[in-house]
N, CA, C and O atoms as a MOPAC input file, in Angstrom:
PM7 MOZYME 1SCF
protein

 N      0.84200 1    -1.18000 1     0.00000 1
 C      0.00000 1     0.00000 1     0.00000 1
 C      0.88700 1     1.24200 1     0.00000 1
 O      1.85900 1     1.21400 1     0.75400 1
 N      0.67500 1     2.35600 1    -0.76400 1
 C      1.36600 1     3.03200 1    -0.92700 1
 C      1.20600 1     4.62400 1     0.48900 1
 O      1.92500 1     5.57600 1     0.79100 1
 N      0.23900 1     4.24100 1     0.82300 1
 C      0.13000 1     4.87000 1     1.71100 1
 C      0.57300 1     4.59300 1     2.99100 1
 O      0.20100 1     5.28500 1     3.93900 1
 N      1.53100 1     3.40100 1     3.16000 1
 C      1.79700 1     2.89600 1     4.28200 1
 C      3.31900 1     2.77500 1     4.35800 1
 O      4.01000 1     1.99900 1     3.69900 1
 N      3.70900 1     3.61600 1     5.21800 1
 C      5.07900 1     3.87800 1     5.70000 1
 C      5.72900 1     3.45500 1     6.63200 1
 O      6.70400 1     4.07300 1     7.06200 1
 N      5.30100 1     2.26700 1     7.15300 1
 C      5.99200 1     1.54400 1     8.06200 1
 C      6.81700 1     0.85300 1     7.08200 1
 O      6.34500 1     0.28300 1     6.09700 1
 N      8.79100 1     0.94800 1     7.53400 1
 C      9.37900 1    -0.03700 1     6.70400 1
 C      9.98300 1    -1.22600 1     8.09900 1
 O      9.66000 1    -1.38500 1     9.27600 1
 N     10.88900 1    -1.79800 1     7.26600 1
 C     11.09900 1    -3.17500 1     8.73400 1
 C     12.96300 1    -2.23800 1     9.14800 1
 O     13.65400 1    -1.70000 1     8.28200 1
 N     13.25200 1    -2.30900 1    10.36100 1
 C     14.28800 1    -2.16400 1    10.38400 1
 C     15.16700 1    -3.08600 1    10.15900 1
 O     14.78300 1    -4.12800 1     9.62700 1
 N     16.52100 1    -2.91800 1    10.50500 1
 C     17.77200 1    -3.65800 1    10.24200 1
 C     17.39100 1    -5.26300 1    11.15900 1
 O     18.19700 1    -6.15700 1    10.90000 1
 N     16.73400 1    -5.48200 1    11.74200 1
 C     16.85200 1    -6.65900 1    12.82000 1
 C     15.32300 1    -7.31400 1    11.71300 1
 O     14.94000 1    -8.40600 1    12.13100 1
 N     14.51900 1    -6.80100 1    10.48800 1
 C     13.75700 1    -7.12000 1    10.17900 1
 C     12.14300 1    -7.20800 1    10.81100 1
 O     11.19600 1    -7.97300 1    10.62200 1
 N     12.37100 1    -6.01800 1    11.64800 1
 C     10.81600 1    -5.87500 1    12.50800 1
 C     10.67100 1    -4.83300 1    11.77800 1
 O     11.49600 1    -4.21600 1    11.10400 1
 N      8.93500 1    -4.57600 1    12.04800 1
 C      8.11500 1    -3.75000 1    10.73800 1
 C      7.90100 1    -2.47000 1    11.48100 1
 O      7.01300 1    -2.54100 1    12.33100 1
 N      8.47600 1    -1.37400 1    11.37000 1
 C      8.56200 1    -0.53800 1    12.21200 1
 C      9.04500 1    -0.17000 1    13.54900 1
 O      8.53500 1     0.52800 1    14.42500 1
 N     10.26100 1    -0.87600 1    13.48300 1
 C     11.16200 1    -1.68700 1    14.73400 1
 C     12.14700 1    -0.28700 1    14.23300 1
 O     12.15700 1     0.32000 1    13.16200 1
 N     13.10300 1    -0.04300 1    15.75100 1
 C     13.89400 1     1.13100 1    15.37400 1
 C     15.69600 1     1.00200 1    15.67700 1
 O     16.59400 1     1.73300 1    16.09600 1
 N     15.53500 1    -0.41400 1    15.17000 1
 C     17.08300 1    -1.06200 1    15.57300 1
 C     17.87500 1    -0.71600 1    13.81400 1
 O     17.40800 1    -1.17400 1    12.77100 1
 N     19.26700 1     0.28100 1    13.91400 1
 C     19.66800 1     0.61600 1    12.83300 1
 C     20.94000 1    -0.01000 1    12.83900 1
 O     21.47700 1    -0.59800 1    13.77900 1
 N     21.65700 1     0.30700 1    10.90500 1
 C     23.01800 1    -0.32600 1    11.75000 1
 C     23.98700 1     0.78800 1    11.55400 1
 O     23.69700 1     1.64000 1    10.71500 1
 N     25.17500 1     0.89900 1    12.26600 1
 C     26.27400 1     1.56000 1    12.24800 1
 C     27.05500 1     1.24900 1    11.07600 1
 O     27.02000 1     0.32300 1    10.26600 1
 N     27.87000 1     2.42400 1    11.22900 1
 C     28.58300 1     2.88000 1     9.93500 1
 C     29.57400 1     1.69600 1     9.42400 1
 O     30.43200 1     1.98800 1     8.59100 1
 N     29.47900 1     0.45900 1     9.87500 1
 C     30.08500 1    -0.50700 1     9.31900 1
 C     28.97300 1    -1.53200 1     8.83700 1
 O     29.32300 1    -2.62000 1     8.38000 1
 N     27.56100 1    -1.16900 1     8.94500 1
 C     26.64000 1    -1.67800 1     8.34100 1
 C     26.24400 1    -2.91400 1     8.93900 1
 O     25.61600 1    -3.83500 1     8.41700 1
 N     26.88200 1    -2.77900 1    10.59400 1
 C     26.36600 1    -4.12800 1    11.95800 1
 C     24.97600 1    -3.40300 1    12.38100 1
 O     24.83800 1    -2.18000 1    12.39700 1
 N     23.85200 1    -4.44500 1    12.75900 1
 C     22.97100 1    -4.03900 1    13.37100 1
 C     23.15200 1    -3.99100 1    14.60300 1
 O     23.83400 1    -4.75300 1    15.28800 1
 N     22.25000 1    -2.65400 1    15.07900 1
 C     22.38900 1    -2.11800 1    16.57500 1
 C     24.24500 1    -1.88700 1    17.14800 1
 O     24.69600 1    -1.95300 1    18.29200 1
 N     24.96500 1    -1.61200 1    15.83600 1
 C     26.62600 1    -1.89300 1    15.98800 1
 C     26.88700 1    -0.54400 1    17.02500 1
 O     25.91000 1     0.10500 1    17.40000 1
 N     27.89900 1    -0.27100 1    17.34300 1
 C     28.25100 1     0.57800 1    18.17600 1
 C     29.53200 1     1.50600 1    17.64500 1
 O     29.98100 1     2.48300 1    18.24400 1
 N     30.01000 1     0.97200 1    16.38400 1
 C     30.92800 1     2.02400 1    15.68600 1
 C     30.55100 1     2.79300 1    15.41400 1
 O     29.53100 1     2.66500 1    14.73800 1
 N     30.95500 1     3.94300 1    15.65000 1
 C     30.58600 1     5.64200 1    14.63700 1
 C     31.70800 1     6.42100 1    13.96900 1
 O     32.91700 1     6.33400 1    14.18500 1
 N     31.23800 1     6.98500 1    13.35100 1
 C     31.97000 1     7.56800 1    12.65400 1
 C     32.65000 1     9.17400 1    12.99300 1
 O     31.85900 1    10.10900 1    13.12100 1
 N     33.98600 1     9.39000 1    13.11100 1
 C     34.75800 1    10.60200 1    13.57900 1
 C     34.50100 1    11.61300 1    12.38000 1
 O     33.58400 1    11.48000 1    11.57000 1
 N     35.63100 1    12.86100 1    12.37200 1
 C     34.99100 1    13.98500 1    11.86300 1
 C     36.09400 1    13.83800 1    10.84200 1
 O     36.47500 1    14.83600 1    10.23200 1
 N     36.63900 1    12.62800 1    10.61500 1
 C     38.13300 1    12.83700 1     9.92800 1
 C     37.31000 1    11.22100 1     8.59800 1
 O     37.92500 1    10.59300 1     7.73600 1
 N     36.09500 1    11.11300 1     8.93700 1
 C     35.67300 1     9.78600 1     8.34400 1
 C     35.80800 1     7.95600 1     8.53800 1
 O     35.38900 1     6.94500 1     7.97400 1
 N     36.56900 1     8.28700 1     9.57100 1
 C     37.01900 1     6.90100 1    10.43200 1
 C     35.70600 1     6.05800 1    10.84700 1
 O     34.98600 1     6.59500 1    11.68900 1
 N     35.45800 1     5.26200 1    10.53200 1
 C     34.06100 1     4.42800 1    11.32500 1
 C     35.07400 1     3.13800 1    11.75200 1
 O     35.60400 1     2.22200 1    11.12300 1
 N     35.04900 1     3.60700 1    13.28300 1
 C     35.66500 1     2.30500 1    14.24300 1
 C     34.65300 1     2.16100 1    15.52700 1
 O     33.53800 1     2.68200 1    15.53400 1
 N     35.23900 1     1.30700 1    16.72200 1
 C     34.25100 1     1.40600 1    17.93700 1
 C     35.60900 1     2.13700 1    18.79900 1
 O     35.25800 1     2.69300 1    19.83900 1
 N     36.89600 1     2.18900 1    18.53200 1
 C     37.83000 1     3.29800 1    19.31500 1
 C     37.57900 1     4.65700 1    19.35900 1
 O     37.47800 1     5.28000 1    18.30200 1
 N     37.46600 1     5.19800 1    20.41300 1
 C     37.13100 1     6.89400 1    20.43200 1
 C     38.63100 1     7.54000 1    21.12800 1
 O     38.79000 1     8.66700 1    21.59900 1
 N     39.51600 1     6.56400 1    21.02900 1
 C     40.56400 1     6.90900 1    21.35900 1
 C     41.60200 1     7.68800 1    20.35600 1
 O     42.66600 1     8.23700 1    20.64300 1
 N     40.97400 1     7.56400 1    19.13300 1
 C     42.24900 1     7.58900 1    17.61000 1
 C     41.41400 1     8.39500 1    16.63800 1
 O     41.65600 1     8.62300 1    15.45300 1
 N     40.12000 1     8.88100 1    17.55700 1
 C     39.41000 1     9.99700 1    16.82000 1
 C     40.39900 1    11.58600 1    16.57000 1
 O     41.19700 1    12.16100 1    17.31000 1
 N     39.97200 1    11.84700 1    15.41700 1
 C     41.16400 1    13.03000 1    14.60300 1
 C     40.87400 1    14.16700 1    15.64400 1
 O     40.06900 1    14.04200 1    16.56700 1
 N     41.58800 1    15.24300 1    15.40400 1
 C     41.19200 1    16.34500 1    16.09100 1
 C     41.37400 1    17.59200 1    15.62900 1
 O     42.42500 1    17.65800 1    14.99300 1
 N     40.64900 1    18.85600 1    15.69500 1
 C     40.85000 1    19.56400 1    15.02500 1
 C     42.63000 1    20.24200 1    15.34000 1
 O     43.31900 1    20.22700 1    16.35900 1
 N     42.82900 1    20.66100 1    14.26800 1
 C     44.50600 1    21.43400 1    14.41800 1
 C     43.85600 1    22.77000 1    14.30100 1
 O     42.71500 1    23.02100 1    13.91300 1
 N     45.10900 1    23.86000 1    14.84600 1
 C     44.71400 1    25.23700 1    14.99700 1
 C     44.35300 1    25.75800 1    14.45300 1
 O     44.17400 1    26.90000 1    14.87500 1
 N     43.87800 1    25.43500 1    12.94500 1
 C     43.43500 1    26.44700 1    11.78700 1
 C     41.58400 1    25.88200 1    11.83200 1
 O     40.73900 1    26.27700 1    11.02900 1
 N     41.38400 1    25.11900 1    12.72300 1
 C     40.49700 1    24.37400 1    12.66600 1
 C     39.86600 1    23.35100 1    11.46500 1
 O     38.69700 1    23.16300 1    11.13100 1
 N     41.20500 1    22.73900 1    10.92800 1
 C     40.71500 1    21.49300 1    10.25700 1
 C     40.94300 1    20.28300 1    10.93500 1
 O     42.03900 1    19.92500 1    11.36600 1
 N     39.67800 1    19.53600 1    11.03800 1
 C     40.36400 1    18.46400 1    11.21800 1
 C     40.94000 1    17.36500 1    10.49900 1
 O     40.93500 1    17.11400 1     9.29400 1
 N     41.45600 1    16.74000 1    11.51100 1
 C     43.18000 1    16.05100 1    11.21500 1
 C     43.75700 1    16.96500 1    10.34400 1
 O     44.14600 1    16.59800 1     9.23500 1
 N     43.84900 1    18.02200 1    10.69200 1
 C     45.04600 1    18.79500 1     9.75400 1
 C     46.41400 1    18.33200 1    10.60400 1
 O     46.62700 1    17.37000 1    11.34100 1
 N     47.26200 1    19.48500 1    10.15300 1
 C     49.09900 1    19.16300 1    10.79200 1
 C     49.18100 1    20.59600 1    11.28300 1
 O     50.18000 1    20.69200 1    11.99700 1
 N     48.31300 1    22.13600 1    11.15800 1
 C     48.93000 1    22.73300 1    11.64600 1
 C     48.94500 1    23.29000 1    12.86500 1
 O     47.95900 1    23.59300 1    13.53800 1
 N     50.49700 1    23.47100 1    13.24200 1
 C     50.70100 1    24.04800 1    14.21300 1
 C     50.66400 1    25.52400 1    14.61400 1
 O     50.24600 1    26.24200 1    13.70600 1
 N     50.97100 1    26.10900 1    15.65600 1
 C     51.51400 1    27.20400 1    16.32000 1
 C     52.50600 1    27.05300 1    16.79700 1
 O     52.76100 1    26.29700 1    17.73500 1
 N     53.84100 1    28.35300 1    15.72800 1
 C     54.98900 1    28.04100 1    16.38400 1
 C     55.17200 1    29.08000 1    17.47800 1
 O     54.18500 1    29.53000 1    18.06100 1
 N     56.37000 1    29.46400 1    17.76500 1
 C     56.78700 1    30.16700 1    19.29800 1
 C     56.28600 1    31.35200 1    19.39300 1
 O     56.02600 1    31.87800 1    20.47500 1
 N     55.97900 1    32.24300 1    17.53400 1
 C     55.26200 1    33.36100 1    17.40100 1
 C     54.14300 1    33.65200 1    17.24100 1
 O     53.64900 1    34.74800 1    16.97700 1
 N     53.55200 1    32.39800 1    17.43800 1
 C     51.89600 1    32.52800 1    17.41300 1
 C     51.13600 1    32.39800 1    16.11900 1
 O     49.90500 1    32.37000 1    16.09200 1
 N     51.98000 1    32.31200 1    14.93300 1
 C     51.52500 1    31.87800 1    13.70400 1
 C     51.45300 1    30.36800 1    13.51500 1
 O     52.26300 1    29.44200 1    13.54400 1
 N     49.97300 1    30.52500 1    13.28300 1
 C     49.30000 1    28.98300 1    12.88900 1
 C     49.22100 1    28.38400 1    11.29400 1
 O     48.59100 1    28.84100 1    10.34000 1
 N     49.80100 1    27.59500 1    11.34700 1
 C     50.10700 1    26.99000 1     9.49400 1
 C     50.73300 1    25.53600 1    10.05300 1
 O     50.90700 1    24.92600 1    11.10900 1
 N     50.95600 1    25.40200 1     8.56000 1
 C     51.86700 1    23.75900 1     8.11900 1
 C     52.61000 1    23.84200 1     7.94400 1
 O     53.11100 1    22.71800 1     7.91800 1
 N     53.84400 1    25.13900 1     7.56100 1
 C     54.39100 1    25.50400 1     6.93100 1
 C     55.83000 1    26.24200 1     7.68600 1
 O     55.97300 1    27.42100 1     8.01100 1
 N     56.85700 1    25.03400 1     7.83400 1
 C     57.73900 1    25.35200 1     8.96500 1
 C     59.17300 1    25.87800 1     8.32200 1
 O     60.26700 1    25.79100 1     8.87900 1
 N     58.87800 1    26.50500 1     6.87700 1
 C     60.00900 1    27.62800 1     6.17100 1
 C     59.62500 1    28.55300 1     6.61200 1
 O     60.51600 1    29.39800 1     6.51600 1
 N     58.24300 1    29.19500 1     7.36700 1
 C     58.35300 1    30.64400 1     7.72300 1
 C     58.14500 1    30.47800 1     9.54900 1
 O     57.92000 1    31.45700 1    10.26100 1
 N     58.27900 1    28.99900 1    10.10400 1
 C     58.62200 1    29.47300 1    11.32200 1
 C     59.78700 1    30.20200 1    12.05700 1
 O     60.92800 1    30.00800 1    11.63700 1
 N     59.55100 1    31.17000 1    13.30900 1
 C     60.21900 1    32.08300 1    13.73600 1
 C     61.56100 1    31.79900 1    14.51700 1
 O     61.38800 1    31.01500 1    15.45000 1
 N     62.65500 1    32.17700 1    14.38400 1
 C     63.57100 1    31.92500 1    15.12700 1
 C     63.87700 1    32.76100 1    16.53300 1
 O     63.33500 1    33.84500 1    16.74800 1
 N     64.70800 1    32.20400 1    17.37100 1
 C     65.21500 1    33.26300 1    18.49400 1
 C     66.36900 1    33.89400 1    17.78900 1
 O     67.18700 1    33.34100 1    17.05400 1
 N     66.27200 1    35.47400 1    18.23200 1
 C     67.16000 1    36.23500 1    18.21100 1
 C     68.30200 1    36.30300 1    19.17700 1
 O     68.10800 1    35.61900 1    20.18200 1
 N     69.38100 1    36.91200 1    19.14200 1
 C     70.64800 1    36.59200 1    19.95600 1
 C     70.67800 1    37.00900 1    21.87100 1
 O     71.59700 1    36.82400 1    22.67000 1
 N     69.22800 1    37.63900 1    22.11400 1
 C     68.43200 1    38.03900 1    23.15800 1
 C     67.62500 1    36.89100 1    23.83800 1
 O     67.30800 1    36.84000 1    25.02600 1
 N     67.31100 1    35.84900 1    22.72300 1
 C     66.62700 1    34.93800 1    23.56400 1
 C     64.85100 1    34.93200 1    22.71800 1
 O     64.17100 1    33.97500 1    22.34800 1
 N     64.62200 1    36.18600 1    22.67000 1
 C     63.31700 1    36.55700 1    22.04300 1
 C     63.06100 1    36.00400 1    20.28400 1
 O     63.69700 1    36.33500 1    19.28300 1
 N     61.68300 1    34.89600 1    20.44100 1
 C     61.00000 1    34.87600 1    19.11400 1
 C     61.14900 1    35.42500 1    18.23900 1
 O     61.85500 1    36.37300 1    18.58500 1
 N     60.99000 1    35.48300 1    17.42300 1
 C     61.03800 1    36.77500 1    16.40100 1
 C     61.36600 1    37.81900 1    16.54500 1
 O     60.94800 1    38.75300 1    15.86200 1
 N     62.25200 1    37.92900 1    17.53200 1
 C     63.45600 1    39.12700 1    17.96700 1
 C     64.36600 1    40.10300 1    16.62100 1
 O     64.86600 1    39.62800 1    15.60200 1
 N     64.35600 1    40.85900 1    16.84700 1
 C     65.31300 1    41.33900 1    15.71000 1
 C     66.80900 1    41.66900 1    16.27000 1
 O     67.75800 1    41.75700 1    15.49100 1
 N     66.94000 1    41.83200 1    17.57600 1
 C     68.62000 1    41.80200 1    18.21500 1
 C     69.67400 1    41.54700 1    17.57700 1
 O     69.01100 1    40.93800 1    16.73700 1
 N     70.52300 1    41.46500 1    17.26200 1
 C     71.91000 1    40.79500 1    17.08500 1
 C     73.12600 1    41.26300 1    17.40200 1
 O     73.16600 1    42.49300 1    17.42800 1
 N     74.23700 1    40.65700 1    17.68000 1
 C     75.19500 1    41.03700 1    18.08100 1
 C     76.05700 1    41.87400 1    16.83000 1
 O     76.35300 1    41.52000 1    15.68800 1
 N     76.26200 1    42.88800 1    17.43700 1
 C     76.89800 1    44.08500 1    16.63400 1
 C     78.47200 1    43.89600 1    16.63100 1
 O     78.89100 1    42.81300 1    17.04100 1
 N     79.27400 1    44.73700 1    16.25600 1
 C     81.38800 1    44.81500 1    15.86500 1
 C     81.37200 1    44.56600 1    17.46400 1
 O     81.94600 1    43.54000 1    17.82900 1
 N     80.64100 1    45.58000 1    18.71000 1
 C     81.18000 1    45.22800 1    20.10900 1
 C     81.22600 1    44.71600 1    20.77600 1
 O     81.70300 1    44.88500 1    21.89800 1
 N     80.32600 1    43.19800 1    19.92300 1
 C     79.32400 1    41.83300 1    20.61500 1
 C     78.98900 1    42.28900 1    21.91600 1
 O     79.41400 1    41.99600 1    23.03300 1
 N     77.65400 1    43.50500 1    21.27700 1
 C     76.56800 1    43.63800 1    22.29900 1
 C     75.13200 1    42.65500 1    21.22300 1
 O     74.96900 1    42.14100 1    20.11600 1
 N     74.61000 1    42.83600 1    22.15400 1
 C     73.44000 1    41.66500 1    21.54200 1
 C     72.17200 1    43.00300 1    21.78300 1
 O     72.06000 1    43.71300 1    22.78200 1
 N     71.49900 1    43.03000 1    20.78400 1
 C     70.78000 1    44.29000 1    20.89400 1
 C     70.21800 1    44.67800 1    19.24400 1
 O     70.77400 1    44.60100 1    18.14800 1
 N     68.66300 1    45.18300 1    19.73800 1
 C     68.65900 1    45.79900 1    18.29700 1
 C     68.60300 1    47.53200 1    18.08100 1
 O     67.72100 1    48.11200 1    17.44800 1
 N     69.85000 1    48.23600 1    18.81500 1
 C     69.75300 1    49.52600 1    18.42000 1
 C     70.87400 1    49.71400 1    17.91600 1
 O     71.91200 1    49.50900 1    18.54600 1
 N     70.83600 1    50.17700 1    16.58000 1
 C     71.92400 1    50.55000 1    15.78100 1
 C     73.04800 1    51.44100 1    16.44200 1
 O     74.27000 1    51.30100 1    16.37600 1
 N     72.17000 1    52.55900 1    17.21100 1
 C     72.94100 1    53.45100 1    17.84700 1
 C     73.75000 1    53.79800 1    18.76600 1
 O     74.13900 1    54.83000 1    19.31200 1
 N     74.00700 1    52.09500 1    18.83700 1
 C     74.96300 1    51.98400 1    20.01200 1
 C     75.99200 1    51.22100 1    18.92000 1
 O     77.17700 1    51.54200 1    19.01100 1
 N     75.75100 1    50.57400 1    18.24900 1
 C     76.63200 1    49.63800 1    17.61700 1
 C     78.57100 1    50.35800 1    16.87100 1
 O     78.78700 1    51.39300 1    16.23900 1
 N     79.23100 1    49.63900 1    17.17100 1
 C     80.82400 1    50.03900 1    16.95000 1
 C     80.74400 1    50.98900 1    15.83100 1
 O     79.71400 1    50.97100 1    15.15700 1
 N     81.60800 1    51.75200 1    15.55900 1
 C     81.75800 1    52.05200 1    14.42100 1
 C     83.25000 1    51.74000 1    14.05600 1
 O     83.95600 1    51.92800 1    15.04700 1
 N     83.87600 1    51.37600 1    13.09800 1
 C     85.29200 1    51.14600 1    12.72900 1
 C     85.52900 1    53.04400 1    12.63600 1
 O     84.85900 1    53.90800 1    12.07200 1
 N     86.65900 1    53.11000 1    13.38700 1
 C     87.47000 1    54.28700 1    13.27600 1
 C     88.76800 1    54.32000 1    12.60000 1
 O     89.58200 1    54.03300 1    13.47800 1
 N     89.17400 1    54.45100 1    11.87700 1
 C     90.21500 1    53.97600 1    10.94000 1
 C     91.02300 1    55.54400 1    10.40700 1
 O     90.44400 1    56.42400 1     9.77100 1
 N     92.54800 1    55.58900 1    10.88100 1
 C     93.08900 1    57.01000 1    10.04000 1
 C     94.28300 1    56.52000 1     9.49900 1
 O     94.79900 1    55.55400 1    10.06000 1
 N     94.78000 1    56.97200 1     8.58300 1
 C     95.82800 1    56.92900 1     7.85700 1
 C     96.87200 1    57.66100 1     8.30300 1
 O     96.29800 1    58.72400 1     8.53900 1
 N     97.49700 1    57.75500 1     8.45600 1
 C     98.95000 1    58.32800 1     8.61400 1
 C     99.34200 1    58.78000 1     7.49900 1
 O     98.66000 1    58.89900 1     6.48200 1
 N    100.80400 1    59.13100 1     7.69500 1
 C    101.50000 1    59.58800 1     6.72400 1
 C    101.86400 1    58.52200 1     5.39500 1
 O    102.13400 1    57.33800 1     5.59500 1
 N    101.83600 1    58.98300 1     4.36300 1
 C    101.52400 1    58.10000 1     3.23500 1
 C    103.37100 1    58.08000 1     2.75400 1
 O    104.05800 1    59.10000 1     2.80900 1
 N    103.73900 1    57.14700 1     2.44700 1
 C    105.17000 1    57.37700 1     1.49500 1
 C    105.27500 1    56.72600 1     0.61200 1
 O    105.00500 1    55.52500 1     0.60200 1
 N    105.75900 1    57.48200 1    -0.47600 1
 C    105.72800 1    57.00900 1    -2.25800 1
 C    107.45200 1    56.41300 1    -2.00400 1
 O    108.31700 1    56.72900 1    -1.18800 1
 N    107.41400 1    55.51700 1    -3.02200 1
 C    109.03200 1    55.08500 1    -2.98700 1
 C    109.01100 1    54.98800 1    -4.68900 1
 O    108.29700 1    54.12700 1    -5.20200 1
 N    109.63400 1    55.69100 1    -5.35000 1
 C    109.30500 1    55.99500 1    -6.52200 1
 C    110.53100 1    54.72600 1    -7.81100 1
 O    110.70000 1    54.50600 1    -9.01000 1
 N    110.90700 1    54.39800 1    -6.82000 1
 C    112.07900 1    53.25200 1    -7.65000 1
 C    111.02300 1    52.10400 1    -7.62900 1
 O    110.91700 1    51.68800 1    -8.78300 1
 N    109.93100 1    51.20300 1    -6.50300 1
 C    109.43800 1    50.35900 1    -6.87600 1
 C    108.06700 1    50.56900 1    -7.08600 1
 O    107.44600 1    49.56800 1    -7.44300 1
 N    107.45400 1    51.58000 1    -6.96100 1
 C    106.17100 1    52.02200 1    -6.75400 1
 C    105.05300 1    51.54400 1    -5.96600 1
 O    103.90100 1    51.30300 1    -6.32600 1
 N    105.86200 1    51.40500 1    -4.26900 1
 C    105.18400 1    50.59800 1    -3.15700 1
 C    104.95500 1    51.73000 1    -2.74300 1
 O    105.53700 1    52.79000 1    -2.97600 1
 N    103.59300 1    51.36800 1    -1.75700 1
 C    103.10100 1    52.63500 1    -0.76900 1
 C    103.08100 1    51.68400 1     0.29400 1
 O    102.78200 1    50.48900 1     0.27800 1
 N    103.67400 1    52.87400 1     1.77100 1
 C    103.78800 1    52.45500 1     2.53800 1
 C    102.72900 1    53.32700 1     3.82400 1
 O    102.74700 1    54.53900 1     4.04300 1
 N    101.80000 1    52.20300 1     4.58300 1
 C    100.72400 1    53.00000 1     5.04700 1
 C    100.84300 1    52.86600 1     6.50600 1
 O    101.09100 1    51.67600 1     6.70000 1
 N    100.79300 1    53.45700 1     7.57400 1
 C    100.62700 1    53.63200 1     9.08700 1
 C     99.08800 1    53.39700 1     9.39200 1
 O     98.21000 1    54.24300 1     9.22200 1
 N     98.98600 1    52.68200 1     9.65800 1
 C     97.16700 1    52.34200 1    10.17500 1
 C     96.84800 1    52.08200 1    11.31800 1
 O     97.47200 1    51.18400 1    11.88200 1
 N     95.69700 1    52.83100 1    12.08300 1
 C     95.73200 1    52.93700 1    13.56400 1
 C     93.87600 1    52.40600 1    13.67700 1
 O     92.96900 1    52.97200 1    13.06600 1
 N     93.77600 1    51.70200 1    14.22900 1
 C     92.61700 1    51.16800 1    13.87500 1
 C     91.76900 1    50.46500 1    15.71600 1
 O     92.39500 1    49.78200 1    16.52600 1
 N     90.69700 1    50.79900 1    15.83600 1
 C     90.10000 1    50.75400 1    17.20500 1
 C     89.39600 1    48.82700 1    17.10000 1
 O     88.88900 1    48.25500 1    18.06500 1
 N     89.55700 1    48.26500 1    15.84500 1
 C     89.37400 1    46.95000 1    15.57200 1
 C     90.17700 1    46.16400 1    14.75300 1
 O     90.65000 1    46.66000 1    13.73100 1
 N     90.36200 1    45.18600 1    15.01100 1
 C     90.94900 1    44.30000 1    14.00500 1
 C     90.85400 1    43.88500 1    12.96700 1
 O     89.91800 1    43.09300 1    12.85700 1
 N     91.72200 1    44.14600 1    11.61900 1
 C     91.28900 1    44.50200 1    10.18400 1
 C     92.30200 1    43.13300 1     9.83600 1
 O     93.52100 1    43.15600 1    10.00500 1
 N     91.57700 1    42.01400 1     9.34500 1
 C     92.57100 1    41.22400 1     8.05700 1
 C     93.56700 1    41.58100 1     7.76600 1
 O     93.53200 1    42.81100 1     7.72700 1
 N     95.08500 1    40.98500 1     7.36600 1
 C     95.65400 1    41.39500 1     6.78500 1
 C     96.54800 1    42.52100 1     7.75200 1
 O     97.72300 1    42.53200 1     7.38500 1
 N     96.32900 1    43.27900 1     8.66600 1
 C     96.65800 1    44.63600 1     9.68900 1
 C     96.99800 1    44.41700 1    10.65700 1
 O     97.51200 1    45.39400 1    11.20300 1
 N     96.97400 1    43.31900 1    11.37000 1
 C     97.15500 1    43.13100 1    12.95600 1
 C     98.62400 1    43.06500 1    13.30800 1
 O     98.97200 1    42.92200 1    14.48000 1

């Protein structure tokens, strides 16, 4: 009869409300996770990652940026700090203000031509250590 909407469930009763689980057992007890897994473990169910996919991979690294993508995670600077910009300058101070940083002071002396081999001979007084000068 077409007007009659009682069907039989899974156990074959006629309007009986026994179904089966996602492995197609009657009255089964597997379900299915958010990652598509149909097991009876709720232990190995996926979970969302920080971007909110689940079973994704991404993380949050030390700077608080959430991705998969661990070519643009952040390093420590020579301070200790995340994404620090610090570094050690000519006076190995560790720091990010330029305005302290060394400057090479460098003067020349008196210059002498030697005109038989055409060597110059230079006096160099220098507040750092130059290659080649020490």
């Amino acid at each position: 009869d077409a007007s009659n909407d009682c069907v039989q469930d899974c156990t074959g009763e006629w309007g009986g409300d026994s179904l089966e689980d996602c492995t197609g057992e009657c009255n089964g007890s597997a379900l299915e996770d958010m990652c598509g897994i149909c097991d009876t473990d709720n232990t190995n169910d996926c979970v969302q990652d920080c971007a909110g996919a689940w079973g994704g991979e991404a993380v949050v690294d030390n700077c608080d940026t959430c991705d998969n993508d661990p070519s643009n995670d952040c390093v420590q600077d020579c301070a200790g700090a995340w994404g620090g910009e610090a570094v050690v300058d000519n006076c190995s101070i560790c720091d990010d203000d330029p305005s302290n940083d060394c400057i090479m002071q460098l003067s020349i002396g008196e210059t002498l031509l030697d005109d038989n081999d055409f060597s110059v001979g230079i006096l160099l007084e220098s507040n750092v250590n130059i290659y080649g000068f020490q």
